[in-house]
Steps between C-alpha positions, in 0.01 A plus 500: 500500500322694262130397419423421171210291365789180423623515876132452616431214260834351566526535866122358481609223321804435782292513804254273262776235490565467869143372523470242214703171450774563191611166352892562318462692181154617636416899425215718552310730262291809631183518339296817417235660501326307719383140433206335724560141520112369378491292190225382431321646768279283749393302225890368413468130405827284567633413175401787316722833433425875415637745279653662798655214632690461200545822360696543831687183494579442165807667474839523537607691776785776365517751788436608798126629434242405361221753338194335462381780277728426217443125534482377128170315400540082525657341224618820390833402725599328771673224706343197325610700108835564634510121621423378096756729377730340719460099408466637091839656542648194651758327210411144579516201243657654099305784528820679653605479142200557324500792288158517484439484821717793599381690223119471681674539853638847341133600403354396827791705644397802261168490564494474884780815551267701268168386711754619799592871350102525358403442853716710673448832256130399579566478879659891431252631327208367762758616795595858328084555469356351846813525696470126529324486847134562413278230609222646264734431182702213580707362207302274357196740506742768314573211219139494416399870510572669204796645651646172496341413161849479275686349752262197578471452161901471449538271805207260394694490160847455692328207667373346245823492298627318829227267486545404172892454535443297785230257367738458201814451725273257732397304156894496403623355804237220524741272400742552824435222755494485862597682740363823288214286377389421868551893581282602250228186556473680830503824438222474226272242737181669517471356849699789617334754333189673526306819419486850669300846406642834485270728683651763280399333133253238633705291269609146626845350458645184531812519779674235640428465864663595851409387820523578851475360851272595675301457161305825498458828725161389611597200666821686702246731587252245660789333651677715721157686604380153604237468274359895540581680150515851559643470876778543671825199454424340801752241399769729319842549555517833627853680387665857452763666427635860468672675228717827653704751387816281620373201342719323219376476112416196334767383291374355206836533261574119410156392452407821223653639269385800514236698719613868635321793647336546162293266497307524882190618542401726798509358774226725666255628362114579443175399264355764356164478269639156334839668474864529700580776665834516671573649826682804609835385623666745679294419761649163557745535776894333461401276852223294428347194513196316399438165691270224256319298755241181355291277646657220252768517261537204321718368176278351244692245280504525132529220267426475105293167420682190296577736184798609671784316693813622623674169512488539122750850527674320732605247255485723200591841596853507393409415166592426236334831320462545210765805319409838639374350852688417839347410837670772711622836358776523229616738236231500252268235586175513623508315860217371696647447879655706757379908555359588166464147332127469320419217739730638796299455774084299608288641777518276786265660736189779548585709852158572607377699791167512677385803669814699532498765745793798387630751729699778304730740778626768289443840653167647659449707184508185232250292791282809446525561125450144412194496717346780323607381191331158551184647664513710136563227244404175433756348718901438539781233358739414718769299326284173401178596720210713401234640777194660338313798660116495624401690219711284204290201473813253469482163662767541711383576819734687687533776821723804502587609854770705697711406821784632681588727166471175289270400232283148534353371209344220607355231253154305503467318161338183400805427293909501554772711318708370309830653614799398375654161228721285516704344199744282497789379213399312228891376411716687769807638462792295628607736710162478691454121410845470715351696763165287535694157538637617809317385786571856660376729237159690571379751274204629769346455803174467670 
């Protein structure tokens, strides 16, 4: 099998999947570059969120990977937008017949598809000029240098015409009654809402909130090293597995709709004075494997607070819509369920990792490059995991050593990796809801 940087991150993503618990309609997203599980530090308060935490889980997952570099900023997009523009699209009481009504759903239709093609010519532009990997210049940076200048300014205007669209849709349809009523009392309850800061603006923004269990990094931390943050998971789970060169690929096919080769990062690779440099490849061998061993690896569950609920697509998502809309995909329509829908699929779960210890067998001559390399630069990404150098400063504590021909990076940070998502359907597909009524069907293992 040839090696290319999508069989790495998919035949990750298999062996990944042998060694977490996949509920039916269940899939897993790679994440990249890497992503240290430690909101809010060792000062995390239950109850509270950070920008971070919802940044990352305030969205809808659409493929296979996720780049946290060209995450948008909150309330820019995300899950809990796309969840509003599903309940103001649905036809219920005379509005289905309204013709004012569907002359604002048209404008809020207009206005959102030319946020989408302002953001993505932005997206271009900042990808074309950075190469769209440069943790110096992430995204959001680029929007407010004056590179970025025009383009900000376009997509704060392209938001604001949504804005103002909505609010006068919202004002419009005050007059349906339950069960939209009760959706929107909920999703506008300030009890599930609160306040994070960019780090990049300083600016704070109202999100609504996500939680998980445990409730922050901090306390997983203090749990499985019995109390000693900073030590070794004395109570963990300890699990590996190992991707090969005979090992199958991840299929990911009916949960995305789309998500080739194009889009993967590297899956090796090095940091080099705040930039990415990528490694020489023809010094990966055809046989090789590269074992991931942790001292716990652990699935995190995700839930948004009251402002969502699922039971309300359960009894709504087939409609009625209003003209123009559909739940799953038909000519013409925009459609909100099944691979590709704007509210397809809800991260279920955070795959974190504590103190993984990777052993890459690839050829004597890559175990000695990537050595040297390391020893040179400020340290190397493998897949989801970063291990900094001595000299690079980065809190990652890690170890770079050789054995039997093999490299062993060996980590010894305070905090866990996050190394993998899951998602699962928000409406799924009947062919898949068949599937999950069957006693029989599994969609993983453990």
């Amino acid at each position: 099998m040839a090696v290319t940087q999508s069989t790495l991150w998919l035949q990750y993503l298999q062996a990944l999947s042998s060694s977490v618990q996949l509920e039916s309609g269940e899939a897993l997203q790679a994440i990249y570059p890497f992503s240290p599980w430690d909101w809010g530090g060792r000062d995390a308060m239950t109850g509270t969120t950070t920008y971070q935490q919802y940044a990352m889980l305030d969205a809808v997952p659409a493929n296979p990977t996720s780049n946290q570099m060209a995450a948008p900023a909150p309330s820019a997009s995300g899950f809990d937008v796309a969840y509003q523009n599903w309940f103001d699209t649905l036809a219920v009481g005379n509005f289905m017949h309204d013709s004012h009504y569907q002359q604002l759903q048209d404008q809020l239709t207009n206005a959102n598809n030319t946020y989408v093609t302002d953001y993505s010519n932005a997206q271009n532009v900042w990808t074309n000029q950075t190469g769209g990997n440069n943790p110096t210049m992430t995204f959001t940076q680029w929007l407010a240098s004056p590179a970025g200048f025009t383009y900000n300014n376009q997509l704060t205007t392209d938001q604001s015409n949504v804005t103002a669209v909505t609010a006068e849709m919202s004002d419009y349809r005050a007059r349906i009654q339950n069960p939209i009523a009760a959706i929107e009392a909920a999703y506008g309850n300030t009890n599930y809402q609160g306040n994070v800061t960019d780090p990049n603006s300083g600016k704070s923004y109202p999100v609504r909130l996500w939680t998980t269990v445990p409730a922050n990094p901090y306390a997983y931390v203090e749990e499985i090293t019995n109390g000693t943050f900073g030590g070794d998971a004395v109570k963990g789970n300890a699990i590996s597995f190992t991707v090969s060169s005979t090992t199958d690929t991840y299929d990911y096919s009916s949960f995305y709709a789309e998500g080739g080769a194009g889009i993967w990062d590297d899956f090796i690779g090095f940091e080099a004075g705040g930039s990415y440099q990528s490694i020489d490849w023809s010094q990966f061998e055809s046989e090789y494997s590269i074992t991931f061993a942790f001292q716990d690896l652990v699935t995190v569950t995700v839930d948004p607070e009251g402002w969502f609920a699922g039971a309300n697509i359960t009894s709504f998502g087939q409609g009625p819509y209003a003209d123009g809309f559909s739940a799953f995909a038909q000519a013409g329509d925009n459609f909100f369920f099944g691979p590709g829908g704007a509210l397809s699929r809800i991260y279920s779960g955070l795959i974190v990792g504590y103190r993984p210890t990777i052993t890459v067998t690839a050829g004597e001559s890559l175990t000695t490059y990537l050595q040297t390399k390391w020893e040179e630069e400020d340290g190397i990404e493998i897949g989801p995991f970063f291990f900094g150098s001595e000299s690079s400063g980065e809190t990652e504590s890690s170890s770079v050593t050789t054995s039997n021909g093999s490299l062993v990076l060996t980590s010894t940070a305070d905090w866990p990796m996050i190394v993998g998502m899951k998602s699962a359907w928000t409406l799924a597909p009947a062919a898949q809801a068949a599937q999950a009524a069957q006693p029989a069907a599994l969609a993983g293992g453990r």
